[in-house]
C-alpha positions, -999 to 999 in steps of 0.1 A, spaced: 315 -220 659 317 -257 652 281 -254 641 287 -222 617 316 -247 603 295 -274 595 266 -257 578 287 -237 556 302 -274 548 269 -286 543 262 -257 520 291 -263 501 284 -301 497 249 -292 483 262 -266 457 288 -296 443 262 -324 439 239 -295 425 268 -292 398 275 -325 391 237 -340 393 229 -318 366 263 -326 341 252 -365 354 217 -358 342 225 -351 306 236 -378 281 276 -379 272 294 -389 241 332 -398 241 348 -371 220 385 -367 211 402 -335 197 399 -343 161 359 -357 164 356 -318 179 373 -307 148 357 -320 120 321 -321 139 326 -281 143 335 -277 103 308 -291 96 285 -271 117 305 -238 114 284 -213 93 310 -191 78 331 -221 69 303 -240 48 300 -204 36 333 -203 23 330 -241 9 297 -228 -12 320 -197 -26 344 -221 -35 322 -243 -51 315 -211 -71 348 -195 -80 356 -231 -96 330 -229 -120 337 -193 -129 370 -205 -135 359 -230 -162 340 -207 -177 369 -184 -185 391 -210 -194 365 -221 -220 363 -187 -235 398 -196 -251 380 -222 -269 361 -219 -304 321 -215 -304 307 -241 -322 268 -240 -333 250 -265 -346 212 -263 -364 193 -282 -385 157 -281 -404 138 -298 -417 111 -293 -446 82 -308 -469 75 -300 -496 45 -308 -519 28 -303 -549 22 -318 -588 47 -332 -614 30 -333 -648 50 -358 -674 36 -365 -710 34 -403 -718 23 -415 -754 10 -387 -761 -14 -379 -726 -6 -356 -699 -1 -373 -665 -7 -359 -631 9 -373 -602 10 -358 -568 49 -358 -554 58 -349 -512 96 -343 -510 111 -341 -469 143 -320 -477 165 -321 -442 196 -296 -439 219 -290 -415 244 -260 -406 275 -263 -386 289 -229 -373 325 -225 -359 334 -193 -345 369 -176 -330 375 -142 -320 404 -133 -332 406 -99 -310 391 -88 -279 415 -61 -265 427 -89 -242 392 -92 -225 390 -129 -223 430 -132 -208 421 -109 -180 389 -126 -173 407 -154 -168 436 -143 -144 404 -124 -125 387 -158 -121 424 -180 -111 430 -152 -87 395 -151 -73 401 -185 -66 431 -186 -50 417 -161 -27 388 -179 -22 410 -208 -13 429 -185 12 397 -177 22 385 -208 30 417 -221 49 416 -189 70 380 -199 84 392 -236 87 427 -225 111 398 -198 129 375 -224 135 405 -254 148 420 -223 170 382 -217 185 381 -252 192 415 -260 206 409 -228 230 379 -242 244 386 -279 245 420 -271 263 398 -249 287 380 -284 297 407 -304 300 425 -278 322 396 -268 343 397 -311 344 431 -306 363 421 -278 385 388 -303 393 416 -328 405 436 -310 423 410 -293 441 395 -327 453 432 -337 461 439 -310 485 407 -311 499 412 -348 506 446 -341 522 435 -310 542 404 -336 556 428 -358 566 449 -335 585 420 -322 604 411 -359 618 449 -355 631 442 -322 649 410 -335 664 428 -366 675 455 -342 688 436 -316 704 414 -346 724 452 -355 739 457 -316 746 488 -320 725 469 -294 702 451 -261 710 413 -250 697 429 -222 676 445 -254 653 413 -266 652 395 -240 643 422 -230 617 420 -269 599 383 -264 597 385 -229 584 405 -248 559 387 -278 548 360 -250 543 378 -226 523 387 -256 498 355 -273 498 347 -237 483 376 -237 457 364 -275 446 332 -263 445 343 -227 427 365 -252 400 337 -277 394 310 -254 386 339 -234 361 341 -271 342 306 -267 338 306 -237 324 332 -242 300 320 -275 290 289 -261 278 306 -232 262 320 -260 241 292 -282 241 275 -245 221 301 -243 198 299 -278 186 263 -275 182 252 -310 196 215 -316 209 200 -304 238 209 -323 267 241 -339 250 276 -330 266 306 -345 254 336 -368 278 364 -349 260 398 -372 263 436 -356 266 451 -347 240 480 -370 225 514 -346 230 532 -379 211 525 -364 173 516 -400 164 
């Protein structure tokens, strides 16, 4: 039984240095809760989406408020003109060829007076658009801050679970070496034994069960920032202070 014991331990042990070989293996950046914030904006689709609309709606909005204003046109021409001028001096006839450049300009102001209120309702279309688009655009910001928050908290729990796992594990370890000491001065039975190690192993499995959940969530976060292949981030706790 001993022997059953220590290859499910050994099992165990492989699976956890399996997990954390490969999160070792990758490169890390230090990342806080804001860097995840803004790095996501700017990789989110729908928000840049809704940035580009914006962009949009502000220049419809121009537009319309322009349309209050008058139309002014402006053209100009220019012309040459040639051809003969005959004058009589002392008595003779005199023909002297003449070119003339004759430039003219125009300068048109227009208002429209009446439109059946076209151009005001244009106008509260395009401020309202707007607005919506602005609604719009904050609604995919809070949507992409609550996607992040829900995954980086994930990390940082499945963080804790990693400790506490390793901590009771530790503890339980410790309290086996007692039984073993206690069962060599027949002060404990083979059952106690037996039950520590069933233990120790049942643990080593919930260590191994939270570590390879941390992985799992940290690269469901690692997706959702969009950062390289092969980059994971060392997320930090989040500051409860409101500083």
């Amino acid at each position: 039984m001993k022997l059953s014991q220590s290859k499910f331990t050994l099992l165990t042990l492989l699976g956890a240095s399996l997990v954390w070989g490969k999160l070792k293996a990758q490169d890390t950046i230090p990342m806080n809760f804001e860097m995840a914030v803004e790095l996501a904006l700017t990789k989110n689709l729908d928000y840049r989406i809704q940035q580009n609309n914006m962009s949009i709606l502000q220049k419809e909005k121009q537009v319309a408020m322009f349309s209050h204003l008058p139309s002014v046109g402006m053209s100009s021409n220019l012309l040459q003109q040639t051809g003969q001028q005959f004058q009589q001096i002392e008595g003779e006839i005199v023909v002297t060829n003449v070119s003339n450049d004759i430039l003219t300009g125009n300068l048109n102001v227009t208002m429209p007076l009446f439109n059946s209120g076209r151009r005001i309702l244009d106008t509260q279309s395009a401020i309202l658009a707007l607005e919506a688009g602005e609604k719009g655009l904050n609604r995919a910001k809070q949507q992409v801050i609550f996607d992040v928050s829900r995954r980086y908290l994930q990390v940082l729990l499945d963080q804790e679970l990693v400790r506490i796992a390793g901590e009771n594990l530790e503890n339980q370890k410790q309290q086996l070496v007692q039984i073993e000491g206690f069962v060599d001065a027949g002060l404990r039975t083979m059952s106690d034994l037996y039950n520590q190690q069933s233990e120790v192993a049942r643990l080593e499995s919930v260590k191994v069960d939270a570590e390879i959940q941390y992985e799992n969530d940290l690269w469901l976060l690692t997706e959702y920032l969009q950062l390289p292949p092969g980059v994971v981030p060392v997320i930090e706790s989040v500051d409860h202070s409101g500083s």
